[in-house]
DOMARGU-501755 format. One record per residue (C-alpha): residue number from 0; residue in three letters; chain; x, z, y. Coordinates in Angstrom, 1 decimal, always signed. Layout:
// residues N
<rec i="NUM" aa="ALA" ch="A" X="X" Z="Z" Y="Y"/>
...
***
This chain:
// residues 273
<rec i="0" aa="UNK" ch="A" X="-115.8" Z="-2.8" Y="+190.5"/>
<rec i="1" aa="UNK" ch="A" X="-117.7" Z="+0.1" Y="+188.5"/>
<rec i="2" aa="UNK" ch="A" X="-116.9" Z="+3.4" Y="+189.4"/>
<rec i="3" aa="UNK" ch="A" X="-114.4" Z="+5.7" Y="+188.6"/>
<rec i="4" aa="UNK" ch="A" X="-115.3" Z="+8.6" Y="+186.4"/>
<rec i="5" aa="UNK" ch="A" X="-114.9" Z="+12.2" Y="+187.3"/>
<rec i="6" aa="UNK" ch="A" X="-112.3" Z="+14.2" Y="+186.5"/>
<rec i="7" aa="UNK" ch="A" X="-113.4" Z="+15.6" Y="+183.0"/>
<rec i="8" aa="UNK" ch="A" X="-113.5" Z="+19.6" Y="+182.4"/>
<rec i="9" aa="UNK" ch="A" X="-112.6" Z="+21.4" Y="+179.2"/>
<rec i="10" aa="UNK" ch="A" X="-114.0" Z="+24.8" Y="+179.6"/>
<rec i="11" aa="UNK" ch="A" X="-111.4" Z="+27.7" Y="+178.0"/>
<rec i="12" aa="UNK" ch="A" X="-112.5" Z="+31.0" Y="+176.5"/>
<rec i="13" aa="UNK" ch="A" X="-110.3" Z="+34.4" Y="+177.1"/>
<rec i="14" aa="UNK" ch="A" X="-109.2" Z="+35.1" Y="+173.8"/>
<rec i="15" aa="UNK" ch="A" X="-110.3" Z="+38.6" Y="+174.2"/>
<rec i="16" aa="UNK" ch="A" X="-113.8" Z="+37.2" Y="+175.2"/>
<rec i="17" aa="UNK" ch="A" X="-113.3" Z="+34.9" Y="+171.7"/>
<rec i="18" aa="UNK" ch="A" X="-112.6" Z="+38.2" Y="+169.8"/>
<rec i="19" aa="UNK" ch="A" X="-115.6" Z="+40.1" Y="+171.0"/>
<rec i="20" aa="UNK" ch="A" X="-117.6" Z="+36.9" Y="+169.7"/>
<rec i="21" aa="UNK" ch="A" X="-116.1" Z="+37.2" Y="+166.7"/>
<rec i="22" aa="UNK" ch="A" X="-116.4" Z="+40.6" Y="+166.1"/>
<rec i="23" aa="UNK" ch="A" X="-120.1" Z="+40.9" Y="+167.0"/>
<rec i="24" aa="UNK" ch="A" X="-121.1" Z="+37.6" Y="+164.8"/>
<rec i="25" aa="UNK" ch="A" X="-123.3" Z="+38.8" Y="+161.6"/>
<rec i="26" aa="UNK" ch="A" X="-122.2" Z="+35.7" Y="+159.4"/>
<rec i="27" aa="UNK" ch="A" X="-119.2" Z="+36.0" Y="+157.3"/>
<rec i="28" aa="UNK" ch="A" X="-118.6" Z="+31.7" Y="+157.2"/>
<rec i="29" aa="UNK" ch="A" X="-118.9" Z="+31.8" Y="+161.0"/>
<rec i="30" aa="UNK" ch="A" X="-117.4" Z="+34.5" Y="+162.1"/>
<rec i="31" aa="UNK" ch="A" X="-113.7" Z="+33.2" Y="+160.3"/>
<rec i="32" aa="UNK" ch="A" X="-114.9" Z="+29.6" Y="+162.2"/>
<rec i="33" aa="UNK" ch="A" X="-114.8" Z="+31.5" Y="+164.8"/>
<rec i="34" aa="UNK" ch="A" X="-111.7" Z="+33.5" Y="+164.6"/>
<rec i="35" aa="UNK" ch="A" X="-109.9" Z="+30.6" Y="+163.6"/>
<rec i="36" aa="UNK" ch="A" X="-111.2" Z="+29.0" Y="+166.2"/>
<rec i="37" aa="UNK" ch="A" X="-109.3" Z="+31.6" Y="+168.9"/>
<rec i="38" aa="UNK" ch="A" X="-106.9" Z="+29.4" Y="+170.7"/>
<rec i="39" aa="UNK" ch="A" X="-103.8" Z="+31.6" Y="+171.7"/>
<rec i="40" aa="UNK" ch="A" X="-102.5" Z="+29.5" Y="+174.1"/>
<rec i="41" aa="UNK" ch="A" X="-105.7" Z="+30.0" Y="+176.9"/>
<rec i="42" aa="UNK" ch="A" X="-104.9" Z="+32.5" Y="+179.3"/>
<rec i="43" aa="UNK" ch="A" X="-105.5" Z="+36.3" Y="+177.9"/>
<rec i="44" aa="UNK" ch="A" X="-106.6" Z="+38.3" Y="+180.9"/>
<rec i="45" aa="UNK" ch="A" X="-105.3" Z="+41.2" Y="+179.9"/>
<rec i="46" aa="UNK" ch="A" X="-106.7" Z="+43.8" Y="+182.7"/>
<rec i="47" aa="UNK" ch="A" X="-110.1" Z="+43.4" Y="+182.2"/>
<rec i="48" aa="UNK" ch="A" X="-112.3" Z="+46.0" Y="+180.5"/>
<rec i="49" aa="UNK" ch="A" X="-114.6" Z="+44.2" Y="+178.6"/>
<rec i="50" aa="UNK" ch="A" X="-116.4" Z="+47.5" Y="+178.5"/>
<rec i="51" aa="UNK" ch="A" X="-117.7" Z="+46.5" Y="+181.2"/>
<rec i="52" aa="UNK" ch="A" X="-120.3" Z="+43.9" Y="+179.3"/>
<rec i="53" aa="UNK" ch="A" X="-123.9" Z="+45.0" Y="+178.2"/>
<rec i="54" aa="UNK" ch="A" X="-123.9" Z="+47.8" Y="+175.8"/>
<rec i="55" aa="UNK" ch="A" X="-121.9" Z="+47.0" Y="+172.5"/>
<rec i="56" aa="UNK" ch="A" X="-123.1" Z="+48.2" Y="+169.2"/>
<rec i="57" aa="UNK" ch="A" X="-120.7" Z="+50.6" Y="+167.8"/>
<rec i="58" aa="UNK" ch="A" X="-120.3" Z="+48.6" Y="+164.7"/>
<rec i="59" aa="UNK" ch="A" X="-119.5" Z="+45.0" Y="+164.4"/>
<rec i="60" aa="UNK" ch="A" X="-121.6" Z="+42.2" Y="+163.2"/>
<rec i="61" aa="UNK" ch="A" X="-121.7" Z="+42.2" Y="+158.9"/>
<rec i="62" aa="UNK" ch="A" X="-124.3" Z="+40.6" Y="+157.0"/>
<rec i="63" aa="UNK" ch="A" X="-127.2" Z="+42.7" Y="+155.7"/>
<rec i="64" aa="UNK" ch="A" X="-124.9" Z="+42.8" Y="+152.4"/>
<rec i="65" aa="UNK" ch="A" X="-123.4" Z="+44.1" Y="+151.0"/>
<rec i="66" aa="UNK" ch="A" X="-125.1" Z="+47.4" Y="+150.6"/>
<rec i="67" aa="UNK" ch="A" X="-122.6" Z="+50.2" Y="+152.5"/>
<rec i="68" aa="UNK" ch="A" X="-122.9" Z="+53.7" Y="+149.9"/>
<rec i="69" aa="UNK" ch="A" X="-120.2" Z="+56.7" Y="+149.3"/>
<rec i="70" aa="UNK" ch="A" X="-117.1" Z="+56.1" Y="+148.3"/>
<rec i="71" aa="UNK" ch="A" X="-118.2" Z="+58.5" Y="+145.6"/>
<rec i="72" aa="UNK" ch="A" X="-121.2" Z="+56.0" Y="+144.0"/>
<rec i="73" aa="UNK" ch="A" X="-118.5" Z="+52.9" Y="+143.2"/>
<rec i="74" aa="UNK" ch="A" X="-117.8" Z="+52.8" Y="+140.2"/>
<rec i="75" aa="UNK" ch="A" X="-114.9" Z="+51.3" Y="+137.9"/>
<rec i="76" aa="UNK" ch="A" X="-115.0" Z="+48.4" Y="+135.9"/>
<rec i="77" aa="UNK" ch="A" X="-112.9" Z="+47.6" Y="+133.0"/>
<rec i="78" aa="UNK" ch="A" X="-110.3" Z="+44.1" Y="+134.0"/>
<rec i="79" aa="UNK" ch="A" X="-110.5" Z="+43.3" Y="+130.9"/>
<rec i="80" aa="UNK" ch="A" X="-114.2" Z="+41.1" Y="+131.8"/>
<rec i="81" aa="UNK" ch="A" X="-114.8" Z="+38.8" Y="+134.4"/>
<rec i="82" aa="UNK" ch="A" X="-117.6" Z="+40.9" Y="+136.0"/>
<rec i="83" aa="UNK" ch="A" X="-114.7" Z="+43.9" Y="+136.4"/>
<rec i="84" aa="UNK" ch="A" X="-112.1" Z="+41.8" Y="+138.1"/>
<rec i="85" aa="UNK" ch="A" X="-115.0" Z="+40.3" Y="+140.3"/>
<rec i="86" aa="UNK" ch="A" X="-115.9" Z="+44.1" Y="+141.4"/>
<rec i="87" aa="UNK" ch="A" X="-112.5" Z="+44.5" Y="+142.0"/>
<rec i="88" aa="UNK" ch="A" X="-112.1" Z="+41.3" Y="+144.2"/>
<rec i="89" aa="UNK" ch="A" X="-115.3" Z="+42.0" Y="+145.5"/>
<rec i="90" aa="UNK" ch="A" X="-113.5" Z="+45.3" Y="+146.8"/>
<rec i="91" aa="UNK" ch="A" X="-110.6" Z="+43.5" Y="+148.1"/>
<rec i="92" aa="UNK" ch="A" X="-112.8" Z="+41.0" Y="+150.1"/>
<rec i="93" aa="UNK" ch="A" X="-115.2" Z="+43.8" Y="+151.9"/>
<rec i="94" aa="UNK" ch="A" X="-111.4" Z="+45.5" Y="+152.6"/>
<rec i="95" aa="UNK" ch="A" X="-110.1" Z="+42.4" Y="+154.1"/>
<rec i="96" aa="UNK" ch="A" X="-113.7" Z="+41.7" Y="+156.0"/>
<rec i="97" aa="UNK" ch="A" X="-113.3" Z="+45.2" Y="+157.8"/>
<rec i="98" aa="UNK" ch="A" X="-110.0" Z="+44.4" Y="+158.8"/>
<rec i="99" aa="UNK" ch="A" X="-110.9" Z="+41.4" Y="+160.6"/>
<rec i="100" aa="UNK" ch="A" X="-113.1" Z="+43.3" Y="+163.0"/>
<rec i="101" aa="UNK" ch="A" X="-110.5" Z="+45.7" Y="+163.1"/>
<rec i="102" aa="UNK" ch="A" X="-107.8" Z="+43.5" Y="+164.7"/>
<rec i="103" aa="UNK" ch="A" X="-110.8" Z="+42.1" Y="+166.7"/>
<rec i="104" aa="UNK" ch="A" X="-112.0" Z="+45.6" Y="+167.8"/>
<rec i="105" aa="UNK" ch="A" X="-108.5" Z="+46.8" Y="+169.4"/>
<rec i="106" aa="UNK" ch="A" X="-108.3" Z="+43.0" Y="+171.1"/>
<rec i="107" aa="UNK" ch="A" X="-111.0" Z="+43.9" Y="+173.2"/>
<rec i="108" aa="UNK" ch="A" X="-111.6" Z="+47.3" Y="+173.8"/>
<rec i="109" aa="UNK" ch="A" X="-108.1" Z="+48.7" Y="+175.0"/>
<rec i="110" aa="UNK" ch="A" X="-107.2" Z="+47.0" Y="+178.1"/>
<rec i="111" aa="UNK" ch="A" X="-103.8" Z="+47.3" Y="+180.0"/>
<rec i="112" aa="UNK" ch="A" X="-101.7" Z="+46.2" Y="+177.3"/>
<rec i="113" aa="UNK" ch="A" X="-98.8" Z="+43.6" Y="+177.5"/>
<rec i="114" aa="UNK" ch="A" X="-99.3" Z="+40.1" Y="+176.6"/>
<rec i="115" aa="UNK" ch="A" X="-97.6" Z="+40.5" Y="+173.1"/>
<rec i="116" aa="UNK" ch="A" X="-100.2" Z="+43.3" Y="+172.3"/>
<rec i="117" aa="UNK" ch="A" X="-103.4" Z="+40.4" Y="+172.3"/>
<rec i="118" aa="UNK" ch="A" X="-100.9" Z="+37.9" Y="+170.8"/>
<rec i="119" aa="UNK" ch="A" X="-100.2" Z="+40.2" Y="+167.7"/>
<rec i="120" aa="UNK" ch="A" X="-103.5" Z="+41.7" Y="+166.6"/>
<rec i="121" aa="UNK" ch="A" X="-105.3" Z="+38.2" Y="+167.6"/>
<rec i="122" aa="UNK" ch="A" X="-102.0" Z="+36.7" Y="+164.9"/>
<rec i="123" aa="UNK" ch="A" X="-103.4" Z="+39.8" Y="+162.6"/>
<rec i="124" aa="UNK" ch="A" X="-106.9" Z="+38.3" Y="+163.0"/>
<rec i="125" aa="UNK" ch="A" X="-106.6" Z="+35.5" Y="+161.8"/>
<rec i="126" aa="UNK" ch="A" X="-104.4" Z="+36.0" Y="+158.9"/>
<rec i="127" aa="UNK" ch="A" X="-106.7" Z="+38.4" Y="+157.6"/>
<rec i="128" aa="UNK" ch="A" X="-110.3" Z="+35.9" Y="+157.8"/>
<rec i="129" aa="UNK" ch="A" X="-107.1" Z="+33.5" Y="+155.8"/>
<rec i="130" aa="UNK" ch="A" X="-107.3" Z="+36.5" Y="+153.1"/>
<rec i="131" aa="UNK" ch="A" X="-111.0" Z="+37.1" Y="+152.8"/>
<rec i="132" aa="UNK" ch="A" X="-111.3" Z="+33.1" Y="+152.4"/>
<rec i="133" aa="UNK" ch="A" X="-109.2" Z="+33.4" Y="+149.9"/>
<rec i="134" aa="UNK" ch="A" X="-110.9" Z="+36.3" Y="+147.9"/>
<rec i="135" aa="UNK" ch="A" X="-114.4" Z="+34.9" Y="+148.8"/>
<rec i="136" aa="UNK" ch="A" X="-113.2" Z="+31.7" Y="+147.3"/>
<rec i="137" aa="UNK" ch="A" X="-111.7" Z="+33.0" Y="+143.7"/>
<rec i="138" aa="UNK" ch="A" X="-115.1" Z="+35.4" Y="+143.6"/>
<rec i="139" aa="UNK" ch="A" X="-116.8" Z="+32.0" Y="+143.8"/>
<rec i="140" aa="UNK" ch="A" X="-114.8" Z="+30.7" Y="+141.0"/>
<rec i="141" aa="UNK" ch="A" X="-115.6" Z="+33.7" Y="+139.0"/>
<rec i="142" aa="UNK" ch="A" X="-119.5" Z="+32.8" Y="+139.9"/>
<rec i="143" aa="UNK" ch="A" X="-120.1" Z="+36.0" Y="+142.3"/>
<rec i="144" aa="UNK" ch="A" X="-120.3" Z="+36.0" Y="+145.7"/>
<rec i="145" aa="UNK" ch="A" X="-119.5" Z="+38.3" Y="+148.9"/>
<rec i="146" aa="UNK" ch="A" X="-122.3" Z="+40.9" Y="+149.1"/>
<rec i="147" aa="UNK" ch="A" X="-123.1" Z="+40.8" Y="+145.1"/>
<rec i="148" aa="UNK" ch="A" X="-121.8" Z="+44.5" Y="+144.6"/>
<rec i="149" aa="UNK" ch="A" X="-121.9" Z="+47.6" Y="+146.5"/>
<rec i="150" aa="UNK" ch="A" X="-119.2" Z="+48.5" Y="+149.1"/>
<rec i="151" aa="UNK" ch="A" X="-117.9" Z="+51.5" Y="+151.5"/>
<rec i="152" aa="UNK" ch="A" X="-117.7" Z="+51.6" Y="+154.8"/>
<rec i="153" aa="UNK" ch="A" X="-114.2" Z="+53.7" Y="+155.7"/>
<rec i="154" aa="UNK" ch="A" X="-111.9" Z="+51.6" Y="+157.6"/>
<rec i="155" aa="UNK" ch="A" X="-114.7" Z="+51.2" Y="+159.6"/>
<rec i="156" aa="UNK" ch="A" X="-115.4" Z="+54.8" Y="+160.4"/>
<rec i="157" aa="UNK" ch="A" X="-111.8" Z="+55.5" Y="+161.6"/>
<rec i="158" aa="UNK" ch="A" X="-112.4" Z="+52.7" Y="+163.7"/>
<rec i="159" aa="UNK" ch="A" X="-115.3" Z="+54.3" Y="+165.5"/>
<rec i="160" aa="UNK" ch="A" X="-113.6" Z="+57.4" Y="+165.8"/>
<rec i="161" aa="UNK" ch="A" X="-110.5" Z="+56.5" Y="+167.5"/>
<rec i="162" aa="UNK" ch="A" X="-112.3" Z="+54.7" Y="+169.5"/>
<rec i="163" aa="UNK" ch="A" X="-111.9" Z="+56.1" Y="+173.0"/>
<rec i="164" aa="UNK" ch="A" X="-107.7" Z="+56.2" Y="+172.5"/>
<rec i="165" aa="UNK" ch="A" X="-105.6" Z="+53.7" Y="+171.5"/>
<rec i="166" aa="UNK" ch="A" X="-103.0" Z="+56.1" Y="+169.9"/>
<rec i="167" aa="UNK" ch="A" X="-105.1" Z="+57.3" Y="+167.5"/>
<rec i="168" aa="UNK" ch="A" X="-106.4" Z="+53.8" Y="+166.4"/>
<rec i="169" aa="UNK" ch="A" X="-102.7" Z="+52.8" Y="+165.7"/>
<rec i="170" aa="UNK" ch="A" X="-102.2" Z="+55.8" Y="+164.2"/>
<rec i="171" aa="UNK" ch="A" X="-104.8" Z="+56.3" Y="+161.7"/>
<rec i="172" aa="UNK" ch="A" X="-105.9" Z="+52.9" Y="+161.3"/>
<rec i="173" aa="UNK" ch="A" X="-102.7" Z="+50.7" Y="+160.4"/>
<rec i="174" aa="UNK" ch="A" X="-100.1" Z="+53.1" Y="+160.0"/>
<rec i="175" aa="UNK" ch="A" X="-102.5" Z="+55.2" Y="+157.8"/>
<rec i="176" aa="UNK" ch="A" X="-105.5" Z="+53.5" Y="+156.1"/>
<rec i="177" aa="UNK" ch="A" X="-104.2" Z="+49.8" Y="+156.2"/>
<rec i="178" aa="UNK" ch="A" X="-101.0" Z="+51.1" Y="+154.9"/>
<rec i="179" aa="UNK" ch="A" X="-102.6" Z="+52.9" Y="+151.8"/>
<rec i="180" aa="UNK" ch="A" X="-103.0" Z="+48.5" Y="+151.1"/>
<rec i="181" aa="UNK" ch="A" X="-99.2" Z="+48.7" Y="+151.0"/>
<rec i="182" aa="UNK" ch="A" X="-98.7" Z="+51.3" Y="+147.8"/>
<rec i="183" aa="UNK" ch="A" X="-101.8" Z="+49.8" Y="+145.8"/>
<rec i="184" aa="UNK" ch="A" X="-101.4" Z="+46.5" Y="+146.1"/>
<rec i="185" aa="UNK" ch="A" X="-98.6" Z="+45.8" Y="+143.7"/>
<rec i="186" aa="UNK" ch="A" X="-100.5" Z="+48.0" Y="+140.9"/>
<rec i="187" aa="UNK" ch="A" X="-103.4" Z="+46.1" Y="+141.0"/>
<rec i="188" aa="UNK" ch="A" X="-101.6" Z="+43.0" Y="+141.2"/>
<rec i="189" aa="UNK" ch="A" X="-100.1" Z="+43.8" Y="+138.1"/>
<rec i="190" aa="UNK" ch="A" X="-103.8" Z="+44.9" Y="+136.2"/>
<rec i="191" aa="UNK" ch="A" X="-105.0" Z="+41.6" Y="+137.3"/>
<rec i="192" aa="UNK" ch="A" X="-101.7" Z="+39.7" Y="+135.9"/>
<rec i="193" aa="UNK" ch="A" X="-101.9" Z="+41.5" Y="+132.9"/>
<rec i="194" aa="UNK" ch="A" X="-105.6" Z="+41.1" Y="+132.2"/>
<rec i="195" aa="UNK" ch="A" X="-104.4" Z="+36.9" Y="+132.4"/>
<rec i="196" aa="UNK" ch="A" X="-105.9" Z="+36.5" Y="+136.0"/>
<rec i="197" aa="UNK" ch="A" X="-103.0" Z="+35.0" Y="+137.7"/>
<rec i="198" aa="UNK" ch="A" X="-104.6" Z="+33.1" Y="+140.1"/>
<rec i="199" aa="UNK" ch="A" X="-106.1" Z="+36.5" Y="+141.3"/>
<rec i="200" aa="UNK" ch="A" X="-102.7" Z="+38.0" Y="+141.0"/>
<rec i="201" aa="UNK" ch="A" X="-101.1" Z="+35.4" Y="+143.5"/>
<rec i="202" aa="UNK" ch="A" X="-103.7" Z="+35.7" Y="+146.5"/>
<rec i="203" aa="UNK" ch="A" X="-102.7" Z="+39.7" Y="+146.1"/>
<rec i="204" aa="UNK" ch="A" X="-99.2" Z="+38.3" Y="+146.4"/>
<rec i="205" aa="UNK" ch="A" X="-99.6" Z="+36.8" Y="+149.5"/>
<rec i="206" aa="UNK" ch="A" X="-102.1" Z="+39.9" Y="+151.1"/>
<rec i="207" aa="UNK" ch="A" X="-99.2" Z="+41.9" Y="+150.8"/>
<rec i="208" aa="UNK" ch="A" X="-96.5" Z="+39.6" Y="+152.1"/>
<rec i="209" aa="UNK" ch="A" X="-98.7" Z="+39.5" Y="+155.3"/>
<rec i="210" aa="UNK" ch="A" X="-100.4" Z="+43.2" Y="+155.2"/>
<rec i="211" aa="UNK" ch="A" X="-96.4" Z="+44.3" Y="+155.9"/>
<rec i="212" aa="UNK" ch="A" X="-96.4" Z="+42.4" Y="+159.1"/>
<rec i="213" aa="UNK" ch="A" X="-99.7" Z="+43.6" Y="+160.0"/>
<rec i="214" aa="UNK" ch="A" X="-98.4" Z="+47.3" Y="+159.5"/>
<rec i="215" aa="UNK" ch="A" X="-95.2" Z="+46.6" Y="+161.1"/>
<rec i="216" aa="UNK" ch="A" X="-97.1" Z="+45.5" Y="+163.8"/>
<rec i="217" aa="UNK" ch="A" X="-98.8" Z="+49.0" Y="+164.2"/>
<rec i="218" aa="UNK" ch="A" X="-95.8" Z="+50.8" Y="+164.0"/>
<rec i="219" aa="UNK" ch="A" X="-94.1" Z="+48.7" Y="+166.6"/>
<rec i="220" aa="UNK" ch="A" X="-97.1" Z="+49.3" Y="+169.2"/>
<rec i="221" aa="UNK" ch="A" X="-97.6" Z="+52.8" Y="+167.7"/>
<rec i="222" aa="UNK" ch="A" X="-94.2" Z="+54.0" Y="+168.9"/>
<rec i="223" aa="UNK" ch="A" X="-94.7" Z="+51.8" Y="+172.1"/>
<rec i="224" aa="UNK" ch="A" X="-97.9" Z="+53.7" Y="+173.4"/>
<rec i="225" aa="UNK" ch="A" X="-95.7" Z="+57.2" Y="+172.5"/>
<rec i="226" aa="UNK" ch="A" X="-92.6" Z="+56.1" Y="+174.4"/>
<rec i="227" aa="UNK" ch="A" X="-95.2" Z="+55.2" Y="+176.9"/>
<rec i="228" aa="UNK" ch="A" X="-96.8" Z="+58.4" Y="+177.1"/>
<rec i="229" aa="UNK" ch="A" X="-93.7" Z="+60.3" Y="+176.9"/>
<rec i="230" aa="UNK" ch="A" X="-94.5" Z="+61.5" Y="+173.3"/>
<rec i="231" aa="UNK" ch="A" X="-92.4" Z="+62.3" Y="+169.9"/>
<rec i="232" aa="UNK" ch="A" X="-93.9" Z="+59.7" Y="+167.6"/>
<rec i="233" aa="UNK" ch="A" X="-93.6" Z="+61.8" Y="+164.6"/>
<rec i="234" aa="UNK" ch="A" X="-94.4" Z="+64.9" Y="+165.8"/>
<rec i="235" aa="UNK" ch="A" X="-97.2" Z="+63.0" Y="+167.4"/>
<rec i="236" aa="UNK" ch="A" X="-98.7" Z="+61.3" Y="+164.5"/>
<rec i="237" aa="UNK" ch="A" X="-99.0" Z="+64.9" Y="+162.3"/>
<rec i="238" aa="UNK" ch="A" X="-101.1" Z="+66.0" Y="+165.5"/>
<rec i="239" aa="UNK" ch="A" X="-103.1" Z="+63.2" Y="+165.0"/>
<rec i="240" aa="UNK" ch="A" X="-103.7" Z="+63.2" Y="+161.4"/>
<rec i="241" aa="UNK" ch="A" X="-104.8" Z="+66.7" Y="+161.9"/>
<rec i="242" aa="UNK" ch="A" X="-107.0" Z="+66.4" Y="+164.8"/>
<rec i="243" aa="UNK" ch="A" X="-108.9" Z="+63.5" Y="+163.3"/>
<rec i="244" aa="UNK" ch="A" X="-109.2" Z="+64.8" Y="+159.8"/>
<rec i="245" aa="UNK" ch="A" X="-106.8" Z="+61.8" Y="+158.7"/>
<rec i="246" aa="UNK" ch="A" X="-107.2" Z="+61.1" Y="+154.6"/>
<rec i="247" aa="UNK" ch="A" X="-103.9" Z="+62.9" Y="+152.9"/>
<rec i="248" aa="UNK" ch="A" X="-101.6" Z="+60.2" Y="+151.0"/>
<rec i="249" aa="UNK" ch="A" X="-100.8" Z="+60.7" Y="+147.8"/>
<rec i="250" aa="UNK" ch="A" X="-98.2" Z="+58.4" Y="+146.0"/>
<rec i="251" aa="UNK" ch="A" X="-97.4" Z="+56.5" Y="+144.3"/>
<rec i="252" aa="UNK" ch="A" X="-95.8" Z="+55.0" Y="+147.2"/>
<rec i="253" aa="UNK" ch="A" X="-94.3" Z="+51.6" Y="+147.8"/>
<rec i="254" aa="UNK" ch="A" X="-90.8" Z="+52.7" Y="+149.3"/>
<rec i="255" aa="UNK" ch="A" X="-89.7" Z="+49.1" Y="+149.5"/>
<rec i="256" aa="UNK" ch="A" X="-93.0" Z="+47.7" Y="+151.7"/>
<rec i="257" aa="UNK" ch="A" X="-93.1" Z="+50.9" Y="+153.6"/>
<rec i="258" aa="UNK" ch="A" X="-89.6" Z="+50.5" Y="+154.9"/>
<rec i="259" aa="UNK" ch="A" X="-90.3" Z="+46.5" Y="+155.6"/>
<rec i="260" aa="UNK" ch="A" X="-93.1" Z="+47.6" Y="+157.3"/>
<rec i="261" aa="UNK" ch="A" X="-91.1" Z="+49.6" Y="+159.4"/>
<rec i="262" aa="UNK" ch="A" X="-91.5" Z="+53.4" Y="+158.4"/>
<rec i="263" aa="UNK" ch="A" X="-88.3" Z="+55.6" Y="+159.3"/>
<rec i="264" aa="UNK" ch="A" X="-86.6" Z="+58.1" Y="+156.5"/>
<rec i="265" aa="UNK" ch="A" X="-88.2" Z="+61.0" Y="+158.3"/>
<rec i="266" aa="UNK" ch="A" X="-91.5" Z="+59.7" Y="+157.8"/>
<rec i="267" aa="UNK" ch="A" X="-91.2" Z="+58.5" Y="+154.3"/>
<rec i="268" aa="UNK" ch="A" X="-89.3" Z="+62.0" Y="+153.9"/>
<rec i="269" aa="UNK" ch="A" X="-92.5" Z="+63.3" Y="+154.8"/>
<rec i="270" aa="UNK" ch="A" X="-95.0" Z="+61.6" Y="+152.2"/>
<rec i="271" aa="UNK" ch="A" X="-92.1" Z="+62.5" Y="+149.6"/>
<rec i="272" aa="UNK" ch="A" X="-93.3" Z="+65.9" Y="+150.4"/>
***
């Protein structure tokens, strides 16, 4: 009679603990492994201040390129040549890489949140590694690669200034920056299309089905946090466009995605002017 075996183990990860992983991971393949990798259906402690861990950097991990400068030194390419569409993909790609830590960032670093909260930004996570694969991929087509031209660094910087409130994060970050994504994407779907690159032109097809979910999603826990806090959200959000020096929008807007995504009449009323 040979023995039985113990009871075999699988060890689980928080997904918030899996997020922080993520975020701090300097490789661009592993760190979409590893955000694909999140399983959703472990237990999310939800509590927990994760703060609470050694010192965190204040920005996430990201490879040594490419090389962060001012908006101010990119400059335009014409689509019309191979090497301008890559720049522009190339653009697209370092956009879609900052949002990844971005979804991963407000995983772990606000606590107290319901259930729904991880669950959405952790969904957000990984749809968005899904869009720089598929950037990274068509640059490789094209014979470039991520970290072959120069990029900026201001999703990021919004990031690390709203970083102590939650309010302002949903604020400025999806409901402002991420939502700029909603109003240019169509035109420079369309430059692409017409400069023959449809391939390129579908993957920005797909971005912005999902990037109107992903802003939804802010607005959603955006207006939460104010009900929460007893606040007017639109009064609120002028307040906090104003205290944080929030970027003015200028159109040309996308009515139609801005509405999908959730924006009121009063607030589109407001970016009318």
């Amino acid at each position: 009679m040979t023995p039985s075996s113990p009871p075999q183990t699988f060890a689980f990860k928080d997904p918030r603990i899996a997020a922080l992983e993520a975020l701090l991971c300097a490789d661009v393949t592993h760190k979409c492994q590893l955000v694909d990798a999140i399983d959703l259906d472990q237990p999310i402690d939800t509590v927990r201040a994760l703060i609470e861990s050694p010192p965190l950097p204040h920005s996430p991990g990201r490879p040594v390129l490419p090389e962060l400068v001012s908006p101010t030194a990119l400059k335009l390419r014409k689509m019309s040549t191979p090497e301008g569409r890559a720049v522009l993909l190339h653009a697209l790609a370092h956009i879609e890489f900052n949002a990844i830590n971005l979804a991963l960032d407000i995983v772990w670093r606000f606590p107290n949140m319901p259930l729904a909260f991880y669950l959405d930004w952790l969904d957000v996570a990984k749809e968005e590694a899904m869009h720089f694969g598929l950037l990274r991929d068509r640059l490789h087509e094209l014979n470039y690669e991520y970290g072959d031209f120069v990029a900026h660094n201001g999703l990021w910087e919004m990031a690390a200034k709203t970083a102590d409130d939650l309010l302002a994060r949903l604020a400025l970050v999806p409901r402002t920056l991420e939502a700029r994504g909603l109003d240019a994407s169509l035109p420079i779907r369309n430059k692409l299309a017409n400069a023959g690159d449809e391939r390129s032109a579908e993957i920005l097809d797909v971005i912005l089905r999902d990037e109107i979910g992903h802003v939804a999603i802010g607005n959603r826990w955006y207006r939460y946090v104010c009900r929460a806090r007893s606040l007017d959200a639109f009064e609120t959000y002028a307040l906090l466009a104003k205290q944080y020096n929030a970027p003015t929008l200028r159109g040309p807007f996308n009515w139609e995605a801005r509405r999908q995504a959730g924006f009121d009449e009063r607030e589109l009323a407001r970016l009318a002017g």
